[in-house]
Structure formats: C-alpha cells, structure tokens
C-alpha positions in Angstrom: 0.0 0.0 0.0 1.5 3.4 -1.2 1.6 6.1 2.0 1.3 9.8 0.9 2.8 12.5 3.0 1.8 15.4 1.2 0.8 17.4 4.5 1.8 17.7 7.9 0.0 14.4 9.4 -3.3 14.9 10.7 -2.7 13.7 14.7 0.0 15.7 14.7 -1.8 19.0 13.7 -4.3 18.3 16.0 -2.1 17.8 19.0 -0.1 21.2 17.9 -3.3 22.9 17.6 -4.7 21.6 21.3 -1.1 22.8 22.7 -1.5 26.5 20.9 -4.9 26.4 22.4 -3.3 25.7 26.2 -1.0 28.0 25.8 -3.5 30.7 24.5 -5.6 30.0 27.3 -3.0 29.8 29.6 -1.1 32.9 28.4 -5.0 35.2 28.5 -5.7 33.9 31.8 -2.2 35.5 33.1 -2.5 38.6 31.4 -5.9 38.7 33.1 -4.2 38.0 36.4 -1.4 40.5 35.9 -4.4 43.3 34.5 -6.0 42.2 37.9 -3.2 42.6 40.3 -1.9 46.3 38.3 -5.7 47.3 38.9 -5.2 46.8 42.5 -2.5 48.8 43.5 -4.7 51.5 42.7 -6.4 50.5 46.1 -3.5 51.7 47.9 -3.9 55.1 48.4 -7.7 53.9 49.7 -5.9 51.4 52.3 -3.7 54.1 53.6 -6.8 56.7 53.9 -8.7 54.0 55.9 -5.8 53.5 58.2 -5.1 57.0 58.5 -8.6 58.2 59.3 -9.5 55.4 61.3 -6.3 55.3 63.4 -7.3 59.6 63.6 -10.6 58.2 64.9 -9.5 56.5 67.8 -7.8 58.8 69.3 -9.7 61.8 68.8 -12.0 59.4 70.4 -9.9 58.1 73.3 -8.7 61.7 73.8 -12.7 63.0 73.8 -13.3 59.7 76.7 -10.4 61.5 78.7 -11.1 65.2 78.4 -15.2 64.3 79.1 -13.4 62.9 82.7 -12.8 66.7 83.4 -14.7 68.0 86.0 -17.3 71.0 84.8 -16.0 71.6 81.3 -15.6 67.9 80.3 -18.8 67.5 78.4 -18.1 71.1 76.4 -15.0 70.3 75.6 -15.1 66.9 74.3 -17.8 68.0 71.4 -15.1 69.4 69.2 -12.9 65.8 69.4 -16.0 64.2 68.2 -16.6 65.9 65.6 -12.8 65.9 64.2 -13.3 61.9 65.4 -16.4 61.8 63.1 -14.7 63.4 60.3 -12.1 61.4 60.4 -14.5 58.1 60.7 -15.9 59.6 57.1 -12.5 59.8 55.6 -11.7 56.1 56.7 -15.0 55.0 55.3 -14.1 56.9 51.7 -10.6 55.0 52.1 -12.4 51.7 52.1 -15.5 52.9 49.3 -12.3 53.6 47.3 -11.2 50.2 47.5 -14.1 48.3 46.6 -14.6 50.6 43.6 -10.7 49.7 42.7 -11.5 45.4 43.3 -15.1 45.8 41.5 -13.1 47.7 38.5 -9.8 45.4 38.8 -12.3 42.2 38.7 -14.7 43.5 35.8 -11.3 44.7 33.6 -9.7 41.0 34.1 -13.3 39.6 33.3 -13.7 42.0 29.4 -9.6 40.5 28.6 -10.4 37.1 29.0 -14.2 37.0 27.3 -12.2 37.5 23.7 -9.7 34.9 23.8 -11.7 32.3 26.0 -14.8 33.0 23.2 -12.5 32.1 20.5 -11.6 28.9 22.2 -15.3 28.3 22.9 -17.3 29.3 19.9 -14.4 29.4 17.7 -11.6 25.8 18.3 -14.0 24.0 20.1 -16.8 22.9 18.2 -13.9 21.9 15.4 -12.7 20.0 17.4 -15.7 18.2 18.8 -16.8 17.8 15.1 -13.4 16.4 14.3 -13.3 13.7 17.5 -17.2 12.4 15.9 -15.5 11.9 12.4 -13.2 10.1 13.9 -15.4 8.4 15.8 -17.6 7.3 13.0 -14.2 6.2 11.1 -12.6 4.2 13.3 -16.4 2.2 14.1 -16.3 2.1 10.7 -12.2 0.9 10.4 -13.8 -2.3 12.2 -16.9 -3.0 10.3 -16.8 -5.7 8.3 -17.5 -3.8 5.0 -15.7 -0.5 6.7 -13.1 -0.7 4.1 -15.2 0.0 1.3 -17.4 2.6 3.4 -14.1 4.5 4.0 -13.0 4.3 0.6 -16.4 6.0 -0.6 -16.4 8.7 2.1 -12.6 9.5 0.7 -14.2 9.3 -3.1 -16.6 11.8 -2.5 -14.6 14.1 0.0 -10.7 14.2 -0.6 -9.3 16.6 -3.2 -8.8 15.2 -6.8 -5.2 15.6 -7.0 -5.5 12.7 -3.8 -7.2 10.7 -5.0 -5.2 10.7 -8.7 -2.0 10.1 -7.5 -3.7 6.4 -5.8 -5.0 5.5 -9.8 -5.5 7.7 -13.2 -8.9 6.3 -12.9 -9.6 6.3 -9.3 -13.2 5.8 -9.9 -13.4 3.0 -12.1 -10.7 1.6 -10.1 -12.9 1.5 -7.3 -16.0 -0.1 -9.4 -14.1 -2.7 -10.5 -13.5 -3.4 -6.6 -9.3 -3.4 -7.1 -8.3 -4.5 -3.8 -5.4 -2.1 -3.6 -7.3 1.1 -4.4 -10.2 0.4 -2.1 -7.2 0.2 0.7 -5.1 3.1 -0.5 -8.9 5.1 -0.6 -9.4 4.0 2.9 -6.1 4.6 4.4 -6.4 8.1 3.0 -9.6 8.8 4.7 -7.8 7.1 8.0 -4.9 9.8 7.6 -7.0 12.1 7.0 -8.2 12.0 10.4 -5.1 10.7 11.8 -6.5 7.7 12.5 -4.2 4.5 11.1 -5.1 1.6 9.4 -5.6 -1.5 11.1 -3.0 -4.3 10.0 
C-alpha cells in the first residue's frame, strides 16, 4: 500500500493545535491576572486613607473619653474631638468605598480581557474540534466494520481533493468499481490519515 505525505500528518496537527490552544488560554488567563493585580495597587492610596482616618478616629475618640473625665467643662470640651473623630470616621470610610470601587473595577477589567480569547476557544476551536473527535469516531467504528473498508474508501471518493485521489490510480473511480483490492485500501487509508486515524494491520 503506497503512503502519501503530502501534509503535515493529521494527529500531529491536532495535538499542535490543542497545545497553541493551552498555551493561549494559559497565556490570557495570566495577562488577566497581571491586569488584575496592576488594577489593585490602585487601592492603595484607599488602604492608607482608611488606616489614617481610622487610626485619627480613635484617638480623637480616646482623647474625647479622657477630656469628658474633666470636672465642669468635660462634656463642652469633648464636642469638638468628636466631631474631628467623626470626620475622620468619614475619611476612613471613603478610604475603604475607594477600595471596593478599585476590586469591582480590577475584577470586571480581568473579566472583558479574557471574554475574547476564552470566546474564541469556545465558539471558535471548540466545536472543530468536537466535530473532528465524531468523524473520527464514525471512522474508526467504521475501520472495524466488516465492509468499513469499502465505506471509507467511498467517504474518501466523495470528500478528498482530486489531486489525492489521482495520484492512488489515473482512474480512481473505475478503479474502485471494478473493486481493485489495492485502491479500495489506499482510498481508505487516506480517509484514516485524513483524520489521523491509522489503518488496522
């Protein structure tokens, strides 16, 4: 049986392909981490103003509990202290409005990089693929049928390109009316290649 390597073998183009598609997924879920994590150091200034005013907070109001321990004047001088402690409570809680604004920005950013690459791999490689692993399927069911061989040989009549199927016979066709034993298996192990499947021995 003549073997025809006129293209890069079938299995091995798939199993390329899958590792391009790894890597591409691989590769836009970093880059959707590292978006993520460049995001978030926006939130830093916010964590510092949290600290800052809350830190101001307590002690304004640990000072206002002391001064409010002064006989006659303690309850007229603590008012100002809890005011600046109340302030100071609102510029913590802006601190930490900031942040969440930063992690639900940081979070939807990392979410828009990976919906193009990942839809690719969904809508785009996948169902080739899945179509691919049924044709293969259905060949190799048919690889071990007892009249597979001459089902295979018609799928590859009717589907491979002419130039194929001449260099197997000048009349491929008649060929495979007459039933010639060696063109029904060169037409089969075609299809077989053809979806890097190999022929049973």
């Amino acid at each position: 049986m003549r073997i025809y390597a006129d293209r890069f073998p079938t299995a091995a183009r798939q199993l390329v392909t899958d590792l391009l598609v790894v890597a591409w997924v691989y590769a836009a879920v970093r880059g959707a981490m590292w978006l993520h994590d460049l995001v978030q150091r926006l939130a830093v200034p916010g964590q510092k103003l949290e600290g800052a005013g809350g830190g101001l907070a307590d002690n304004l109001a640990d000072a206002s509990g002391k001064i409010g321990r002064v006989p006659l004047v303690g309850d007229e001088l603590t008012t100002p202290f809890e005011r600046a402690a109340e302030a100071a409570r609102a510029v913590a809680d802006a601190g930490r409005d900031q942040q969440e604004l930063v992690d639900q920005l940081a979070l939807a950013l990392a979410v828009a990089v990976l919906v193009f690459p990942l839809g690719l791999v969904l809508f785009g490689w996948l169902p080739l693929r899945l179509r691919w692993m049924r044709r293969a399927g259905e060949a190799a069911a048919l690889r071990s049928a007892p009249a597979g061989r001459d089902l295979l040989a018609l799928r590859a009549l009717a589907g491979q390109p002419l130039g194929r199927l001449t260099r197997i016979a000048p009349d491929v066709a008649e060929a495979w009316r007459r039933g010639d034993s060696d063109t029904v298996d060169a037409l089969a192990a075609l299809e077989l290649r053809e979806l890097g499947l190999r022929t049973k021995r």
